[in-house]
C-alpha positions as CSV (number, residue, x, y, z in Angstrom):
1,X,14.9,10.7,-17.4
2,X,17.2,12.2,-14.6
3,X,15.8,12.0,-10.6
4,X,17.0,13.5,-7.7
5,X,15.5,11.2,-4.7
6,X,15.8,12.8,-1.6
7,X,16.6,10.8,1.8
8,X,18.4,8.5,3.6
9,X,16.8,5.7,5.0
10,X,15.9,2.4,4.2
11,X,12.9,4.2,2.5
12,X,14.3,5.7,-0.1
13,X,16.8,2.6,-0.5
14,X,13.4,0.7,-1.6
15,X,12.5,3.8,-4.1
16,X,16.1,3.8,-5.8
17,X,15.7,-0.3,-6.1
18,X,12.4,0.6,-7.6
19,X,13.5,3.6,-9.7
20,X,16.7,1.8,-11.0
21,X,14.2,-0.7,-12.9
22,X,12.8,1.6,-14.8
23,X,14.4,1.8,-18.6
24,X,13.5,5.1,-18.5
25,X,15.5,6.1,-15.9
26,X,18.8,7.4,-18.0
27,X,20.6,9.0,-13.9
28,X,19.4,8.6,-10.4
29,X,21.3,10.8,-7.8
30,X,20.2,10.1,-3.7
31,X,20.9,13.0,-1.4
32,X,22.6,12.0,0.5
33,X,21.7,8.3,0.2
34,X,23.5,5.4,2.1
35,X,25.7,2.4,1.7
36,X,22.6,0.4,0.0
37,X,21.2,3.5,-2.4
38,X,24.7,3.5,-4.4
39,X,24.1,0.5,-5.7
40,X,21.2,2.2,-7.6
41,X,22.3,5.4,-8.5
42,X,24.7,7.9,-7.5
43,X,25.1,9.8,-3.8
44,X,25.3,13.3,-3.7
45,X,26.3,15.6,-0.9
46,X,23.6,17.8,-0.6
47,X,21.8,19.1,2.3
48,X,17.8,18.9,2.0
49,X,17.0,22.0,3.8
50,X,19.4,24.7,1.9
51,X,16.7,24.6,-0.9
52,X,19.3,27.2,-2.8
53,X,22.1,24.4,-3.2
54,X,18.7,21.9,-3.8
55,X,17.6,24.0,-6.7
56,X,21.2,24.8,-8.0
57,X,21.8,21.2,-8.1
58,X,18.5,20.7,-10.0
59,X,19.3,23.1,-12.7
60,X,23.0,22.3,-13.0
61,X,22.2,18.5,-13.4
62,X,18.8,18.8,-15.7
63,X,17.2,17.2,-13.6
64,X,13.5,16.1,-14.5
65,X,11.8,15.1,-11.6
66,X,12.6,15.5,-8.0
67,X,11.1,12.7,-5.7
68,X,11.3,13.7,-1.8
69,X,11.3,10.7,0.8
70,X,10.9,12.2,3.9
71,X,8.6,15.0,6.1
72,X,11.2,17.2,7.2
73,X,11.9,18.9,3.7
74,X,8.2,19.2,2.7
75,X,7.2,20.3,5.7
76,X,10.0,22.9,5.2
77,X,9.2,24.2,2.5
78,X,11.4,22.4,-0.5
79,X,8.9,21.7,-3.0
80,X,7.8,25.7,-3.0
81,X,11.8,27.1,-3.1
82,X,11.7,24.0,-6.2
83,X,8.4,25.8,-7.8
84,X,9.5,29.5,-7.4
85,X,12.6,29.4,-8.5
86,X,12.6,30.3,-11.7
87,X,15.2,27.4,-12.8
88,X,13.5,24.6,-11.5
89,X,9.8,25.8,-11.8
90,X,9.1,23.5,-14.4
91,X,10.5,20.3,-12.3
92,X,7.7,17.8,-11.0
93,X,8.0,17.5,-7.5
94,X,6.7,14.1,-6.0
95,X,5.9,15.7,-2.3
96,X,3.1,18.8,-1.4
97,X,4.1,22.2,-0.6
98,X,4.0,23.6,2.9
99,X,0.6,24.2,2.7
100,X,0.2,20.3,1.9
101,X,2.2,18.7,3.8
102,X,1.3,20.6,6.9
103,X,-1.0,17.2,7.0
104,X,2.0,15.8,8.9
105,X,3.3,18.9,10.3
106,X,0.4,19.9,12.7
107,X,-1.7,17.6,14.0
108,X,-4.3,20.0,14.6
109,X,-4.6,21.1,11.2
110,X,-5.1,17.6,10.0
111,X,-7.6,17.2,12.9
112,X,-9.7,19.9,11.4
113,X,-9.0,18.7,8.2
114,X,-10.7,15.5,8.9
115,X,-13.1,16.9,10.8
116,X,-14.2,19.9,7.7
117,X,-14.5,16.6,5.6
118,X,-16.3,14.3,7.8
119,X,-13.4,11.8,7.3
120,X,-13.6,9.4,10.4
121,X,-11.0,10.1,13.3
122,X,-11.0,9.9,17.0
123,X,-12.6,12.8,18.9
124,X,-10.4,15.4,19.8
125,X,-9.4,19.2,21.0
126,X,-6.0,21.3,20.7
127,X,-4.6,22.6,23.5
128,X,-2.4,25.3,24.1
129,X,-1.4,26.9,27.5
130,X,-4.3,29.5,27.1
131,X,-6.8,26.8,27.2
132,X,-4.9,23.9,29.3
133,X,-8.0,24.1,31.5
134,X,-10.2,23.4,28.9
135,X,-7.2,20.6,28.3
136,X,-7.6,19.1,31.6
137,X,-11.7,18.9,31.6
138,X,-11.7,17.0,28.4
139,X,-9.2,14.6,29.7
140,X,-11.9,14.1,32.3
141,X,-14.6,12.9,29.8
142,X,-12.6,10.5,27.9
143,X,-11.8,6.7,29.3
144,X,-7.9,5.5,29.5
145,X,-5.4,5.0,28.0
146,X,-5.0,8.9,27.3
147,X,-3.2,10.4,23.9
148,X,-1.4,13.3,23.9
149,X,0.5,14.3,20.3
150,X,2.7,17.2,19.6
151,X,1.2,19.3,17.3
152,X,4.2,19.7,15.4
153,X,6.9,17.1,13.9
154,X,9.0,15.8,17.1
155,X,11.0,12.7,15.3
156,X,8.9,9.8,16.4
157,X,9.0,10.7,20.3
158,X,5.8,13.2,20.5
159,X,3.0,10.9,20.8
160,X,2.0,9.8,24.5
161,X,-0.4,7.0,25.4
162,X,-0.8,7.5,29.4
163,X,-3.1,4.7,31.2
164,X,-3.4,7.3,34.8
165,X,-5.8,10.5,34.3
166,X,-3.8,12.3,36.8
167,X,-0.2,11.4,34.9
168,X,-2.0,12.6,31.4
169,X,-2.8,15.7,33.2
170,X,0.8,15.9,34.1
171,X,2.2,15.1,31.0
172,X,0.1,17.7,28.7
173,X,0.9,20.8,31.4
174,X,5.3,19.5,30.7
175,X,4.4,19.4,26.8
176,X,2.9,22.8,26.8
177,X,6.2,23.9,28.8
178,X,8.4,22.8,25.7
179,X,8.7,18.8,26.5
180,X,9.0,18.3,23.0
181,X,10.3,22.0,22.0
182,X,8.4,24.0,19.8
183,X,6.9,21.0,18.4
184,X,4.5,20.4,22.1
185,X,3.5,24.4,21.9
186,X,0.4,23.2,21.0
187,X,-0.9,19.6,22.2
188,X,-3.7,17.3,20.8
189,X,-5.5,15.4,22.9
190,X,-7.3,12.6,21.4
191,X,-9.3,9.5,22.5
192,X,-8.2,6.2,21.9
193,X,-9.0,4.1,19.5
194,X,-9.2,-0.2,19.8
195,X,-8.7,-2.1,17.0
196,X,-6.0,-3.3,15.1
197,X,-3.7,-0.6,12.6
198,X,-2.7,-0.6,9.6
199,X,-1.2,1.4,6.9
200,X,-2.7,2.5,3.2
201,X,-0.8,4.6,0.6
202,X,-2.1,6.7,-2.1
203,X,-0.3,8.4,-4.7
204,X,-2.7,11.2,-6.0
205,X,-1.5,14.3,-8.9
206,X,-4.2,16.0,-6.7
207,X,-7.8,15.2,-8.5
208,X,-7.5,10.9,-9.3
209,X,-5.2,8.6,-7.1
210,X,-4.4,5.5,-7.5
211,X,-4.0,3.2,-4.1
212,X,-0.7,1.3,-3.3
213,X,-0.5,-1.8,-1.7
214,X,-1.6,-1.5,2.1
215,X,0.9,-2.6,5.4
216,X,1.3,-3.4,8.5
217,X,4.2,-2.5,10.6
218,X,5.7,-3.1,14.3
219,X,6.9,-0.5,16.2
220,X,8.2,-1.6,19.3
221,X,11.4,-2.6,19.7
222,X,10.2,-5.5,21.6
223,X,9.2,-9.1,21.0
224,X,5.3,-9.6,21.4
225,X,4.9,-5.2,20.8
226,X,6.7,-5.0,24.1
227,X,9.1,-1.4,24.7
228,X,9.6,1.3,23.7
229,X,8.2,2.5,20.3
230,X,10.7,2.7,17.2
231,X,10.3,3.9,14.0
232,X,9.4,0.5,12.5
233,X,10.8,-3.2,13.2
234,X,9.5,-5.0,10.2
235,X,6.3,-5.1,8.6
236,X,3.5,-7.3,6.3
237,X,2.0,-6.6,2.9
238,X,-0.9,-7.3,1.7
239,X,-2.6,-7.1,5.1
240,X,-5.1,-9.8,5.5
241,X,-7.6,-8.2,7.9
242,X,-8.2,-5.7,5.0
243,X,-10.3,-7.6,2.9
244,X,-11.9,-6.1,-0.3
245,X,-14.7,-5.0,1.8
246,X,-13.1,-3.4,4.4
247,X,-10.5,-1.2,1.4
248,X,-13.8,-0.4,-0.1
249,X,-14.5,1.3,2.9
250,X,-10.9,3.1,3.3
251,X,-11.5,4.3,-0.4
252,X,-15.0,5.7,-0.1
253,X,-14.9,7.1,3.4
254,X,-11.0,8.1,3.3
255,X,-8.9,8.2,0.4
256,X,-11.8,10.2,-1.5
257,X,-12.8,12.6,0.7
258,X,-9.2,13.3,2.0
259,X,-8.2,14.0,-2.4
260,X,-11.3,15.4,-2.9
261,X,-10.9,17.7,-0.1
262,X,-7.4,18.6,-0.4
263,X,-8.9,20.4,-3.9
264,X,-12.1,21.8,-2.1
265,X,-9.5,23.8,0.1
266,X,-7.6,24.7,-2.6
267,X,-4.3,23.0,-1.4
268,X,-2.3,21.2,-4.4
269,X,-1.2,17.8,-4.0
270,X,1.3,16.1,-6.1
271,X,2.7,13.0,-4.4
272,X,1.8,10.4,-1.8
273,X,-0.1,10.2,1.0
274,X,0.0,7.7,3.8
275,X,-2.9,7.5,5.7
276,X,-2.2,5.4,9.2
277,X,-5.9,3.7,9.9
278,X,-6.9,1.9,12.8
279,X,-9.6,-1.4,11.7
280,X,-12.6,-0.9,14.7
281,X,-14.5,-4.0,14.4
282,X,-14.7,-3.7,10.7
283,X,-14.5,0.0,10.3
284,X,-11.5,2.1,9.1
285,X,-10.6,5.4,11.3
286,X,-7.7,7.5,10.3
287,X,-4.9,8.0,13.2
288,X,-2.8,10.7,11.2
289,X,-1.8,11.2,8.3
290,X,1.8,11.5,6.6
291,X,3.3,13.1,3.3
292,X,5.6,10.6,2.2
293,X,5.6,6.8,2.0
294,X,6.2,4.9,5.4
295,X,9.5,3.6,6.6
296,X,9.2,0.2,6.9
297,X,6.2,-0.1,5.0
298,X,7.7,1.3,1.6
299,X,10.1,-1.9,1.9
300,X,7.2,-4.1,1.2
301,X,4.9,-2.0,-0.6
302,X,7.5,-1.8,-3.5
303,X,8.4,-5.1,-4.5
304,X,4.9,-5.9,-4.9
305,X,4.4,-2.5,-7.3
306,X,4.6,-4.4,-10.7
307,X,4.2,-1.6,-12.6
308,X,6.7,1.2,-13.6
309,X,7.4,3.5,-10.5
310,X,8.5,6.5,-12.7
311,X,5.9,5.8,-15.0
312,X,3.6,6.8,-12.0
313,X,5.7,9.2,-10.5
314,X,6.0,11.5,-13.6
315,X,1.9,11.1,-14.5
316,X,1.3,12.3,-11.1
317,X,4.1,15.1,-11.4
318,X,2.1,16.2,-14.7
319,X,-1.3,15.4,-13.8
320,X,-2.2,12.5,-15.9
321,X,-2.3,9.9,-13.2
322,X,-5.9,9.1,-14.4
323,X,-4.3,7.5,-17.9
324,X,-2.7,5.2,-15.4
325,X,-3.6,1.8,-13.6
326,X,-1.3,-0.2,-11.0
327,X,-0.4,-3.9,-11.1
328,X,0.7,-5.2,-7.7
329,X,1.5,-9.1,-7.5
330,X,0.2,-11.4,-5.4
331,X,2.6,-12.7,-3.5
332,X,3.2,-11.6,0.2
333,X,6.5,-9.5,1.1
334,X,8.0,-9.1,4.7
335,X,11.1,-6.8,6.0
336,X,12.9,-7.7,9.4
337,X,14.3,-4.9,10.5
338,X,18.2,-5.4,11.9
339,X,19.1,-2.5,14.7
340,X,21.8,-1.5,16.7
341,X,22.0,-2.2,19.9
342,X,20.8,0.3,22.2
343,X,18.0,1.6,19.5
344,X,16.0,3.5,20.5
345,X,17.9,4.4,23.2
346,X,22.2,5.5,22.6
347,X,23.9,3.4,20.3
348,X,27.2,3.0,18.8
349,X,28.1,4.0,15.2
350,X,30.6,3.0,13.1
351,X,30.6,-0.7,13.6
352,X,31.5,-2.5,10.7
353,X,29.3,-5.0,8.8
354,X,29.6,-8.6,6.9
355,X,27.7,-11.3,5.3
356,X,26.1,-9.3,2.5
357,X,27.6,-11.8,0.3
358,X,25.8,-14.8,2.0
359,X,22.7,-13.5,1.7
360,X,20.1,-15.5,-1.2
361,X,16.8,-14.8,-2.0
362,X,16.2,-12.1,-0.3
363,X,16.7,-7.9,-0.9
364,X,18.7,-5.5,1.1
365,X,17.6,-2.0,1.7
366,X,19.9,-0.1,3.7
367,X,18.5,1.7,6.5
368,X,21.5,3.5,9.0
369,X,24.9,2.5,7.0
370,X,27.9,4.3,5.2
371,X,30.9,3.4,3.1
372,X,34.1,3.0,5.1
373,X,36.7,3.0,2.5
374,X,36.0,-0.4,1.5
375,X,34.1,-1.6,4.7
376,X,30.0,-0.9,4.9
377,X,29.7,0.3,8.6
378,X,26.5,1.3,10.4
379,X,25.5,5.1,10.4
380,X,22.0,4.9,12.5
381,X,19.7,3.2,14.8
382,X,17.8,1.2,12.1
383,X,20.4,-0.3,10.1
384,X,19.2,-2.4,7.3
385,X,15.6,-4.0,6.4
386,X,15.9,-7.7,5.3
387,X,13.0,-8.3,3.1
388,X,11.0,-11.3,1.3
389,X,8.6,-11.9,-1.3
390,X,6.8,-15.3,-1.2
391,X,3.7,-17.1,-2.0
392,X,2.4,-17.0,2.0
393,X,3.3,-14.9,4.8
394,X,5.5,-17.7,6.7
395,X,7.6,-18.3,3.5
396,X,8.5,-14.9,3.0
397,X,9.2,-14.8,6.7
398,X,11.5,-17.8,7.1
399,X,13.4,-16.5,3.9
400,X,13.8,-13.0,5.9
401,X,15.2,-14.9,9.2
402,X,17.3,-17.1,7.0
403,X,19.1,-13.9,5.6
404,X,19.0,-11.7,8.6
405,X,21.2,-14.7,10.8
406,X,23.7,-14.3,7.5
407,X,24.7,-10.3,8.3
408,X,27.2,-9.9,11.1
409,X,27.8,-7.0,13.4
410,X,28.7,-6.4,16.9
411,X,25.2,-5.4,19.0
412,X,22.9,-6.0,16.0
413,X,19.2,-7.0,17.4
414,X,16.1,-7.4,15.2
415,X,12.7,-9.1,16.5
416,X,12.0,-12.5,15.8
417,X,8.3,-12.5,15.6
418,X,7.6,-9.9,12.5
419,X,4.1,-10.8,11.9
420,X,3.7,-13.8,13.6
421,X,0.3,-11.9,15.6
422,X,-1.5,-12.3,11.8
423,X,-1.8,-15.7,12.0
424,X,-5.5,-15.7,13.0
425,X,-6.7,-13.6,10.1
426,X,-3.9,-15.8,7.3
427,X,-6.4,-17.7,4.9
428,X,-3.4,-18.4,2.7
């Protein structure tokens, strides 16, 4: 079988690792990939949102299945230009249509997605400048901190957590006047949830699903989830404050209702959803929902996949994803994520890299790097994932710190206490 991944990141590095064990993968092409995904497949120069050189690629190349990493392109559009184009209709796409993945694209429609399907969320109301009023009042019934999202995707930076009233009043009237562009035209305000987060993936061909192994992740770029927020610093799977209980509540209160839903509204849904939960005392609550898999998360969801990742891909592509069951192993897998320096502020680019070689027992997956003729130089704020599988959380971790004080570059920074806050709930 011949796949097109889509992406990047250190995401779709963790896919092509994935893919590239498959024996039925005959070619894998990233577009445009980094350093880390050539070692899997091949990298291809092709630009995501021109869906005509997307689909002329596809049909050129016989490809059979298209996997798509991140938002933006689904969001976009892609996997409809891949379904109506009469060359490439018959391609699975891993990734919803428009219509699908506007779960990630507007807040508000997932709100009232959620809301339609009694899934369990935070209260909330959309605001626009017609009703800021409205806005402001609400603000007045809720306790702080404040939330304020973008309705639309604003690359990580739309989401506001204000502890003043009268600065979360502020802040929604400078969102509504284009804060965030386009993307802050309309604003959701939302009350806060307290608990602890985590995050669950499902893979679904639309009617059965089958879940994935859960995370947890770190978002600020500081030690003891101090800063600003990133997108992702490490993270922890399996999570160990979601016991079978508590999953048994994310599957019959979440994961159902949001599949069985998606069909009730007549949206198709062929790929993978990740839902971001917040545990309250015991009960999960969904915090959004994305269209793809999570980037760090998908760095230590898939070595602890077992089973054949195109094997799942192409029975949900084709509908058949109830034939199929998932084997994840035991063991626990953590990622430290190395950064430029700077991140997530201005950084350099460009800087060259070493130590690969030095590295044992641990995986790579390339995050922000390039090939400089025969140099591997960074390319991004989030440069490479260091990541671990062992038979407890602190062996896995000591393995990832080992290996990330082996890989040199000038400015690199990483936090050194990647789930060292799970201690309390570690039974093993």
């Amino acid at each position: 079988m011949k796949i097109l991944l889509i992406g990047s990141g250190g995401r779709e590095n963790a896919l092509a690792w994935k893919l590239a064990q498959s024996p039925r993968l005959s070619k894998l092409y990233i577009a445009p990939g980094n350093a880390g995904t050539s070692d899997y497949g091949t990298n291809v120069d092709l630009n995501p949102k021109d869906h005509s050189q997307v689909c002329q690629f596809l049909a050129d190349e016989h490809i059979d299945m298209l996997v798509v990493g991140p938002e933006e392109p689904l969001v976009c559009g892609l996997a409809d230009a891949v379904a109506s184009c009469e060359a490439t209709a018959h391609i699975p796409v891993i990734g919803p249509k428009a219509k699908g993945a506007a779960l990630e694209g507007s807040k508000e429609f997932a709100k009232a997605f959620m809301q339609r399907h009694a899934i369990p969320t935070a209260r909330y109301l959309s605001v626009g400048k017609d009703n800021i009023e409205q806005g402001r009042r609400f603000l007045d019934t809720l306790k702080a901190p404040y939330v304020l999202k973008a309705d639309g995707l604003a690359a990580g930076k739309g989401v506001l957590i204000l502890d003043s009233l009268e600065q979360a009043k502020a802040e929604l009237a400078e969102m509504l006047d284009g804060k965030f562009g386009a993307a802050s035209s309309t604003v959701v305000i939302e009350e806060y949830l307290s608990g602890i987060e985590l995050s669950v993936f499902v893979l679904t061909d639309g009617s059965s699903y089958l879940i994935l192994p859960e995370a947890k992740d770190y978002k600020r770029v500081g030690e003891g989830d101090t800063g600003l927020n990133t997108g992702g610093m490490g993270a922890v799977s399996p999570v160990p404050f979601a016991g079978k209980d508590f999953m048994q509540k994310v599957e019959e209160r979440i994961v159902r209702p949001t599949v069985n839903g998606l069909r009730a509204d007549g949206i198709p849904y062929k790929g993978f959803i990740f839902i971001g939960l917040m545990n309250c005392d015991g009960d999960p609550m969904v915090i959004e929902y994305n269209v793809r898999m999570g980037d760090p998360e998908t760095e230590v969801v898939m070595p602890r996949i077992e089973s054949d990742l195109v094997d799942l891909l192409e029975a949900a592509g084709r509908n058949r994803l109830s034939e199929k069951t998932i084997s994840v192993s035991p063991q626990v897998c953590t990622t430290v994520m190395m950064v430029a320096g700077g991140y997530p502020g201005s950084y350099a680019k460009g800087t060259p890299m070493s130590g690969f070689d030095k590295v044992e027992g641990s995986l790579l997956f390339h995050a922000g790097t390039r090939h400089d003729g025969d140099r591997v130089v960074t390319n991004g704020g989030r440069v490479i994932a260091v990541t671990s599988l062992g038979a407890t959380k602190d062996e896995a971790i000591a393995r990832c710190y080992s290996n990330v004080d082996r890989i040199e570059y000038e400015g690199r920074y990483f936090r050194r206490d990647i789930g060292r806050d799970l201690d309390k709930y570690m039974s093993r």
